[in-house]
C-alpha positions in Angstrom: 101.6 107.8 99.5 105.2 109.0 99.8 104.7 111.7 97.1 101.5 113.4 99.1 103.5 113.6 102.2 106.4 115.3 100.2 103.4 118.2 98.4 101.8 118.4 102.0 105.8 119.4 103.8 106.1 121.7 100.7 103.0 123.1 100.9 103.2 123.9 104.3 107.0 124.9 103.9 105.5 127.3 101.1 102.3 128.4 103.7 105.0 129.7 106.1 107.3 131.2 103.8 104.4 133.5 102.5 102.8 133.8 105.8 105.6 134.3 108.5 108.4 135.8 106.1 109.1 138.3 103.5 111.2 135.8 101.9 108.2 135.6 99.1 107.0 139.6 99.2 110.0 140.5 96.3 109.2 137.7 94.0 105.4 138.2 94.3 105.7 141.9 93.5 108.1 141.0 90.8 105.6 138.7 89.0 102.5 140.9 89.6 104.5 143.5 87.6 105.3 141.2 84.9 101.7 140.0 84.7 100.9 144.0 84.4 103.2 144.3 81.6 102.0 141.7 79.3 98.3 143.0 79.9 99.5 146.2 78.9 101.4 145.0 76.3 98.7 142.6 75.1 96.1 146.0 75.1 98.7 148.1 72.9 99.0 145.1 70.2 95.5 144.6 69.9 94.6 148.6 70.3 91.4 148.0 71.9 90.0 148.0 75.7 87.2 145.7 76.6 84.3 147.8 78.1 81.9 146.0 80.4 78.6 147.9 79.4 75.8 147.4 82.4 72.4 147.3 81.0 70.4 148.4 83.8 72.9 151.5 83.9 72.5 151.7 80.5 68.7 151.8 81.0 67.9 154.0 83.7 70.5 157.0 82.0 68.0 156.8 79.1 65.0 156.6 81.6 66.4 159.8 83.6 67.5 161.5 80.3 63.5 161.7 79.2 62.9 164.0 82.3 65.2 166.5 82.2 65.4 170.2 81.3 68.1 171.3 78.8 70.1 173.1 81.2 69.5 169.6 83.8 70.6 167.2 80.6 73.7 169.2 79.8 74.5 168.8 83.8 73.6 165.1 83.5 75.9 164.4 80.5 79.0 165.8 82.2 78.3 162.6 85.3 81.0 160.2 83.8 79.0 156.8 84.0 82.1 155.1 85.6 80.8 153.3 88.9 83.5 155.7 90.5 81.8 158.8 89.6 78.0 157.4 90.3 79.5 156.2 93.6 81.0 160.0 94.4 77.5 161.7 93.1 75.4 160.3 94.9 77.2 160.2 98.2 77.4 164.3 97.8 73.8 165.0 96.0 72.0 161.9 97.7 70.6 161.1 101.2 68.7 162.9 103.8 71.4 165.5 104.2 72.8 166.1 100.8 72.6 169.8 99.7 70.3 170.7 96.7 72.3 170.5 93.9 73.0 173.7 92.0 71.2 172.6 88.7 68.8 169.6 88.8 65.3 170.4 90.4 64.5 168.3 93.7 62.5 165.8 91.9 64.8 164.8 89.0 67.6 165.0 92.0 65.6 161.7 93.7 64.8 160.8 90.6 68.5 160.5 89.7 69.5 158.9 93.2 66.9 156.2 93.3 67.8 154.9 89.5 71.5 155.2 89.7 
């Protein structure tokens, strides 16, 4: 019984510390770093970068790549499919007051925005 009551005080003791203080903030950024460095250092041993692949993403860019034009699919294939650069095209080309987009027709446009 004795030993919870001593984990409980230093939980608590540690609660505050992180909460109240900046006594912790220096040795928490210090260990994030460290944790940073290994992962990059693990990445550059091994030479490889795991990719998580979606495979409804992966799905509907094949689906959407049937419809195009020539001049539409060379457009298309400069979208990076990084959920970054899906996020930033469709809040420019897509919604009710998005402007046309300078190569894809109207159609393909939705077509693009409702399978993205």
């Amino acid at each position: 019984m004795k030993g919870w009551i001593i984990l409980a005080l230093l939980a608590g003791a540690l609660y505050y510390l992180y909460t109240e203080t900046d006594k912790l903030d220096a040795p928490i950024a210090e260990a994030q770093t460290i944790i940073k460095d290994m992962k990059s250092k693990a990445q550059s041993i091994t030479g490889t970068q795991i990719i998580k692949i979606d495979q409804r993403l992966a799905k509907a860019r094949a689906e959407i790549l049937e419809r195009l034009s020539a001049s539409e699919l060379e457009e298309f294939n400069k979208i990076p499919f990084t959920p970054d650069a899906i996020a930033d095209f469709k809040d420019t080309y897509c919604g009710t007051k998005a402007p046309e987009h300078p190569v894809f027709s109207r159609d393909n446009l939705l077509y693009i925005c409702d399978h993205l």
